[in-house]
N, CA, C and O atoms as a GROMACS GRO file, in nm:
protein
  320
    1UNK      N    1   0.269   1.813  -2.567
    1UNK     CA    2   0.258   1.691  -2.491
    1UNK      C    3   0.109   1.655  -2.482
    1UNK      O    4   0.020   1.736  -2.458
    2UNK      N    5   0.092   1.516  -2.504
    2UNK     CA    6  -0.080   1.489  -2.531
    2UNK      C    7  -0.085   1.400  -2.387
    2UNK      O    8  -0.010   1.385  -2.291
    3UNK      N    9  -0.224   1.348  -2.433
    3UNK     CA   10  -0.266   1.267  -2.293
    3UNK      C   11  -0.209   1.158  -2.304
    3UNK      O   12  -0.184   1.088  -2.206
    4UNK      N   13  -0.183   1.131  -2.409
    4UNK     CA   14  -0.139   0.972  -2.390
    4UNK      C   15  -0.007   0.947  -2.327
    4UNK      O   16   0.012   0.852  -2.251
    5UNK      N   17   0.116   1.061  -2.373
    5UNK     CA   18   0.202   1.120  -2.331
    5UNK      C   19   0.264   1.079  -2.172
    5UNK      O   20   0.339   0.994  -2.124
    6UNK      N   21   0.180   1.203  -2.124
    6UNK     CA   22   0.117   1.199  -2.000
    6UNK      C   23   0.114   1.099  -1.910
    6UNK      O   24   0.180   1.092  -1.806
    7UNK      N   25   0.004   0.987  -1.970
    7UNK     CA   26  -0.023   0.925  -1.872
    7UNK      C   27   0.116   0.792  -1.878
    7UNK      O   28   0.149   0.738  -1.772
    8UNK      N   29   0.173   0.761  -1.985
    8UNK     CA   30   0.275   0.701  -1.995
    8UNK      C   31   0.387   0.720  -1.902
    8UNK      O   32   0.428   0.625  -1.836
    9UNK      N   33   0.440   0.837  -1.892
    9UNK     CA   34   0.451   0.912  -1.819
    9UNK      C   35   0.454   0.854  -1.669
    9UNK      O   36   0.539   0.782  -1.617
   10UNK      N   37   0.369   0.893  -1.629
   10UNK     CA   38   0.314   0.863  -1.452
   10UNK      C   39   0.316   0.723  -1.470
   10UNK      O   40   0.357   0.653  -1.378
   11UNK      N   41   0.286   0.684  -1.550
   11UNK     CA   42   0.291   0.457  -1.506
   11UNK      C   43   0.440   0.450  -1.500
   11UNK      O   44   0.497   0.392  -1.408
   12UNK      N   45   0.507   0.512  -1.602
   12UNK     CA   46   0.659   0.472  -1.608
   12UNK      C   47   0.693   0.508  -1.501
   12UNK      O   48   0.764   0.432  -1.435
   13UNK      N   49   0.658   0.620  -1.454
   13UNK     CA   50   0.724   0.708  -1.294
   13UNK      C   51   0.680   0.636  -1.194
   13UNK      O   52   0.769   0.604  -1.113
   14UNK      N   53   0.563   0.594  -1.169
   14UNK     CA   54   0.469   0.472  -1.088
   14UNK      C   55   0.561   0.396  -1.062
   14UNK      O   56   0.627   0.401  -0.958
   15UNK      N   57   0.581   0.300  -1.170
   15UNK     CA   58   0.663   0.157  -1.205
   15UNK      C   59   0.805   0.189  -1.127
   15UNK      O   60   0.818   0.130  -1.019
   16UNK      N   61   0.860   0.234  -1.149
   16UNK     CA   62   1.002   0.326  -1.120
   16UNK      C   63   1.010   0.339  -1.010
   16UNK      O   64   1.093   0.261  -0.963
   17UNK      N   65   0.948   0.423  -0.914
   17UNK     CA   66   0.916   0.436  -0.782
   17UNK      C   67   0.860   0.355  -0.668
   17UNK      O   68   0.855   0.387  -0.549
   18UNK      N   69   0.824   0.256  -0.721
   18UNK     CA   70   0.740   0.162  -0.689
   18UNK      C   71   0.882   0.044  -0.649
   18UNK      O   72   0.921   0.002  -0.540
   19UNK      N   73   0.928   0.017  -0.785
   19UNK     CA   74   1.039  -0.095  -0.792
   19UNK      C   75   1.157  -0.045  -0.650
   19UNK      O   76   1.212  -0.104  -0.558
   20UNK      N   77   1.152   0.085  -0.697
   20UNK     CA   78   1.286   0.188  -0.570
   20UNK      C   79   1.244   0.126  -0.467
   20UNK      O   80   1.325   0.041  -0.428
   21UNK      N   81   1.137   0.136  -0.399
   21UNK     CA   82   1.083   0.182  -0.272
   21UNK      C   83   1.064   0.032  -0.194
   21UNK      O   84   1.057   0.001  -0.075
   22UNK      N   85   1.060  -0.036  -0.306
   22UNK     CA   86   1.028  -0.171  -0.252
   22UNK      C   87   1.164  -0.267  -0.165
   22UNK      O   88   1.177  -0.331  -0.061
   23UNK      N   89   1.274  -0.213  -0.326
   23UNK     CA   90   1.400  -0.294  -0.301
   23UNK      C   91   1.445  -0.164  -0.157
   23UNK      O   92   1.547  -0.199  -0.099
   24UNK      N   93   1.406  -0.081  -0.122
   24UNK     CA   94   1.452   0.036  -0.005
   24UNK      C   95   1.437  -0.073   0.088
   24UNK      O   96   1.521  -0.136   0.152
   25UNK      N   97   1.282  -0.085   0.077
   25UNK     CA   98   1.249  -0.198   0.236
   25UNK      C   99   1.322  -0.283   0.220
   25UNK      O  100   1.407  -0.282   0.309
   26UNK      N  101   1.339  -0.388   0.128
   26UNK     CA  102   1.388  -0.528   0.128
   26UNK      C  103   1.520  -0.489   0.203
   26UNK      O  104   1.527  -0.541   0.314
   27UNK      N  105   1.625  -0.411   0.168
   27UNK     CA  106   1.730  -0.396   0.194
   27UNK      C  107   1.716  -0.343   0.370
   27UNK      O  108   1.805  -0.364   0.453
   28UNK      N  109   1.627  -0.294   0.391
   28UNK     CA  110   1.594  -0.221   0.533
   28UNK      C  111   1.537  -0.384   0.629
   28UNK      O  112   1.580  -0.427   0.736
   29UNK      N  113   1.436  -0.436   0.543
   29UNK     CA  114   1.424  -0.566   0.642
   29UNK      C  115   1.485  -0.610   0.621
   29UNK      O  116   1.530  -0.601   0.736
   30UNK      N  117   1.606  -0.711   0.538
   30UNK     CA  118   1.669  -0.817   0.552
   30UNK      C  119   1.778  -0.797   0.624
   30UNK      O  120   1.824  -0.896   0.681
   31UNK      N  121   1.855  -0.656   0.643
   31UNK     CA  122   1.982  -0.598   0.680
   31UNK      C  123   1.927  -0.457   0.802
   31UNK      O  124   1.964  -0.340   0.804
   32UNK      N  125   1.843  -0.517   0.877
   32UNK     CA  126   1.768  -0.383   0.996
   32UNK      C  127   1.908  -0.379   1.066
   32UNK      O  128   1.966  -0.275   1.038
   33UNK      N  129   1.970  -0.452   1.138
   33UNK     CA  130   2.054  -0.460   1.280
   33UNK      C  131   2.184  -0.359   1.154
   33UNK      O  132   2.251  -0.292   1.233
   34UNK      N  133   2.206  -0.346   1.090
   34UNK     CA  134   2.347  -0.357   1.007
   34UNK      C  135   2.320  -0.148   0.939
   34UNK      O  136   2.409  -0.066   0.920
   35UNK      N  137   2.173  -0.129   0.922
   35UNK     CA  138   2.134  -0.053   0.853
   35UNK      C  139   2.090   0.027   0.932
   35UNK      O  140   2.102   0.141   0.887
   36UNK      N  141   2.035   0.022   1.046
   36UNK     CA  142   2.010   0.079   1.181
   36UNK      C  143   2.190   0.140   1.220
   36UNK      O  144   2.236   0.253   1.236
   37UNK      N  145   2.232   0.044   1.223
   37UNK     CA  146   2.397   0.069   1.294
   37UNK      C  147   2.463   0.163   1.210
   37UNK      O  148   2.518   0.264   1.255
   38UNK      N  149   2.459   0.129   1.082
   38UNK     CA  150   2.517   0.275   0.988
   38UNK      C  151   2.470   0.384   0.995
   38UNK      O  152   2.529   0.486   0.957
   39UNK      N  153   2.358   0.380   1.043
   39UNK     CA  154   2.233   0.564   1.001
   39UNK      C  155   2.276   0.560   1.178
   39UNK      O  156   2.387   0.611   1.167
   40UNK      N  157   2.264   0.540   1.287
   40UNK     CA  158   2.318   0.576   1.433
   40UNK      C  159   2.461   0.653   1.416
   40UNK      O  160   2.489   0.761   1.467
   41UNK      N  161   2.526   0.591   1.351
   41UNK     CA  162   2.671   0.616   1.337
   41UNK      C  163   2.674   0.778   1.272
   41UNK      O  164   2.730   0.876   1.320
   42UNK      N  165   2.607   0.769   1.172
   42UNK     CA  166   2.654   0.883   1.040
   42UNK      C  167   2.555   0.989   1.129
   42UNK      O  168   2.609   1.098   1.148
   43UNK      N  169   2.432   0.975   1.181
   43UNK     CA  170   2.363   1.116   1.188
   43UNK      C  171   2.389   1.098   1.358
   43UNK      O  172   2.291   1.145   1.417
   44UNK      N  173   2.507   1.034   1.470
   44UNK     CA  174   2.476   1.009   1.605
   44UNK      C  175   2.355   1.040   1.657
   44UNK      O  176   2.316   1.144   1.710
   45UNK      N  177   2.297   0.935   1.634
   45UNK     CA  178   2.174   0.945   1.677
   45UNK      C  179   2.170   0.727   1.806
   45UNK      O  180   2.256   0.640   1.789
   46UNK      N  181   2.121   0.721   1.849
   46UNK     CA  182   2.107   0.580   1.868
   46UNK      C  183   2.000   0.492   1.816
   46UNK      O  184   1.892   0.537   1.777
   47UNK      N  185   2.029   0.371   1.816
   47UNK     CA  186   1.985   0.292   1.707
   47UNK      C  187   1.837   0.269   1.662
   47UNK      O  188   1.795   0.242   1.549
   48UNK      N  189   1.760   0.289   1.795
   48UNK     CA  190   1.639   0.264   1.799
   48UNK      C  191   1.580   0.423   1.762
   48UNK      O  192   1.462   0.441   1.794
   49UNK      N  193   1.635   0.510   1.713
   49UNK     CA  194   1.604   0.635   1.683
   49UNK      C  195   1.642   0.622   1.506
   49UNK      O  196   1.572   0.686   1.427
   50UNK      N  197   1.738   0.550   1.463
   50UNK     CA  198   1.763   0.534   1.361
   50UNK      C  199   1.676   0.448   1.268
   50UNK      O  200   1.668   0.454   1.145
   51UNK      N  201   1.616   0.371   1.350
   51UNK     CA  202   1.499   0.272   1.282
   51UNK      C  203   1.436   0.348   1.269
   51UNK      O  204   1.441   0.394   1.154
   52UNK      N  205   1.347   0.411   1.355
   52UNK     CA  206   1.232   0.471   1.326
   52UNK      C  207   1.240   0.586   1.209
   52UNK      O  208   1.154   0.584   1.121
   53UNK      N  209   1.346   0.687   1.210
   53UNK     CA  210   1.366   0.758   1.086
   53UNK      C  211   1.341   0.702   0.999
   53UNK      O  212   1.236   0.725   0.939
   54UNK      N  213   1.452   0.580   0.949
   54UNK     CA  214   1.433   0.529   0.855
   54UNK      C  215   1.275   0.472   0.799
   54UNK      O  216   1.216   0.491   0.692
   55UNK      N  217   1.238   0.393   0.923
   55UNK     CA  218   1.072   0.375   0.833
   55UNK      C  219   0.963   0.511   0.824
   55UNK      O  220   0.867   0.519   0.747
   56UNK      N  221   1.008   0.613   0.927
   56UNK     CA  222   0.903   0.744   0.913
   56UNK      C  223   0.987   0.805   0.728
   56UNK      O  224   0.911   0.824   0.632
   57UNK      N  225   1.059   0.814   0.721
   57UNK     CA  226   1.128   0.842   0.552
   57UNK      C  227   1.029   0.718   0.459
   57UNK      O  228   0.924   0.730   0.395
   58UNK      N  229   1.089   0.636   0.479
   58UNK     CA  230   1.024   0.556   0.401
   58UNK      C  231   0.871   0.503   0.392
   58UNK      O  232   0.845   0.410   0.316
   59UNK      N  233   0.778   0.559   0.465
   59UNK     CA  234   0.650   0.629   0.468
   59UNK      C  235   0.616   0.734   0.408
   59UNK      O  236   0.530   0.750   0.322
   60UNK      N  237   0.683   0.804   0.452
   60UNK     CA  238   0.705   0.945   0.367
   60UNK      C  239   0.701   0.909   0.198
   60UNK      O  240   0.610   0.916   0.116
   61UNK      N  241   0.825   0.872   0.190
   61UNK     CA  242   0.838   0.846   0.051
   61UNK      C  243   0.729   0.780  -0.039
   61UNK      O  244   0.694   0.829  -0.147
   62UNK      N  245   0.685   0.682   0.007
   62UNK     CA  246   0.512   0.609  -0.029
   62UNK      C  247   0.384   0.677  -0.044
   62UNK      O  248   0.295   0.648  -0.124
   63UNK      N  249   0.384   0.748   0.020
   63UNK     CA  250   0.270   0.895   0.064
   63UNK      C  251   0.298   0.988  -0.083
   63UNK      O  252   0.206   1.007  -0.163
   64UNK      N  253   0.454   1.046  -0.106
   64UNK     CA  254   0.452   1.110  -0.224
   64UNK      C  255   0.475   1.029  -0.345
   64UNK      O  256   0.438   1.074  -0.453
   65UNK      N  257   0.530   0.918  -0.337
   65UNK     CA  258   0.508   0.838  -0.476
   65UNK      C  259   0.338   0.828  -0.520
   65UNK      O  260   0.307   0.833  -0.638
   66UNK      N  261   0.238   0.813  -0.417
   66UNK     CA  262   0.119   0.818  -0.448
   66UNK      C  263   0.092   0.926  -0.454
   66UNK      O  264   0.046   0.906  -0.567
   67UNK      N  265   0.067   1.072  -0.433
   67UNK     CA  266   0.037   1.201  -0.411
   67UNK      C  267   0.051   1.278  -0.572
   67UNK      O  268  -0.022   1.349  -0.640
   68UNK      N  269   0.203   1.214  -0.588
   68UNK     CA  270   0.285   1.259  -0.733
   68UNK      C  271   0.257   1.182  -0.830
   68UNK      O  272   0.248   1.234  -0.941
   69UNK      N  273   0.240   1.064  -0.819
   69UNK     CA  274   0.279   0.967  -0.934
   69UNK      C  275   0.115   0.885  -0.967
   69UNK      O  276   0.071   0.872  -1.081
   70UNK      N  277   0.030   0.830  -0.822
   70UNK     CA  278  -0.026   0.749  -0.919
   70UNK      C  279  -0.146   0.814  -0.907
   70UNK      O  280  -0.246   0.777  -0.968
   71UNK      N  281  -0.144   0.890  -0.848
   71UNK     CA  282  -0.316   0.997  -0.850
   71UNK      C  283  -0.283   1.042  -0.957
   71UNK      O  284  -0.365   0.993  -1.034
   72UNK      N  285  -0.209   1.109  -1.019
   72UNK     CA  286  -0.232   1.206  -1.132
   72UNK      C  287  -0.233   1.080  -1.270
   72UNK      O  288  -0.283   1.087  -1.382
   73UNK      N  289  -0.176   0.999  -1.220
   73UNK     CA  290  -0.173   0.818  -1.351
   73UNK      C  291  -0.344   0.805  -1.331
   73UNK      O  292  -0.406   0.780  -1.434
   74UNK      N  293  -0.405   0.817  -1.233
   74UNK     CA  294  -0.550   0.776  -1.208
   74UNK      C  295  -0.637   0.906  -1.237
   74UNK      O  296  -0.756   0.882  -1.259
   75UNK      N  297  -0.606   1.013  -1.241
   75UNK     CA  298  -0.734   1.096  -1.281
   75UNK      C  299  -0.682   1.107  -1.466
   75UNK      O  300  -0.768   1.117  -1.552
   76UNK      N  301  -0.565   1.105  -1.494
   76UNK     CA  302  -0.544   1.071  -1.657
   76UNK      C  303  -0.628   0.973  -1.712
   76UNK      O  304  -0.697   0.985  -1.812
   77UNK      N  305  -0.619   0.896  -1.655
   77UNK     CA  306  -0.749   0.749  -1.675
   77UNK      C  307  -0.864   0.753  -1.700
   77UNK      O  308  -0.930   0.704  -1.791
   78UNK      N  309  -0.906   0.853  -1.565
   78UNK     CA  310  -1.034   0.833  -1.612
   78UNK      C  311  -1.121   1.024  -1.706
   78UNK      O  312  -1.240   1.055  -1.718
   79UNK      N  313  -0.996   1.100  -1.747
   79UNK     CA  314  -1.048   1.159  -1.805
   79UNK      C  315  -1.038   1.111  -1.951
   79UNK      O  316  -1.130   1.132  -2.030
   80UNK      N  317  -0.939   1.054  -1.982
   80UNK     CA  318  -0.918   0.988  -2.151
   80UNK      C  319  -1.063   0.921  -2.201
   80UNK      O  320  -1.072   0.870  -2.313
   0.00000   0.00000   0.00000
């Protein structure tokens, strides 16, 4: 596996993760009251406990899409 490889690689995984994470929110803001009410239900938790999971996850998830994906796309860069 070469560098070029590599860094193809992490943009595709970038791109990928990026597109996920985005349509996550869209679906989380346009549908909060509906999406809140399902995650209360499934883990009994109440609703305003269910929001916040959901955006502390989906923080989360942003933190390692960058950690994993576009730091290692960015030091490939600039060692090539």
């Amino acid at each position: 596996m070469n560098i070029e490889m590599l860094s193809q690689f992490f943009l595709w995984s970038s791109i990928i993760n990026i597109v996920a994470s985005s349509l996550a929110f869209l679906v989380v803001i346009i549908g909060r009251n509906h999406v809140s009410r399902i995650h209360s239900k499934l883990f009994n938790v109440s609703e305003e406990k269910a929001a916040e999971k959901i955006y502390s996850s989906m923080i989360n998830y942003k933190t390692i899409i960058f950690v994993f994906n576009i730091i290692p796309y960015i030091a490939i860069q600039i060692i090539k």
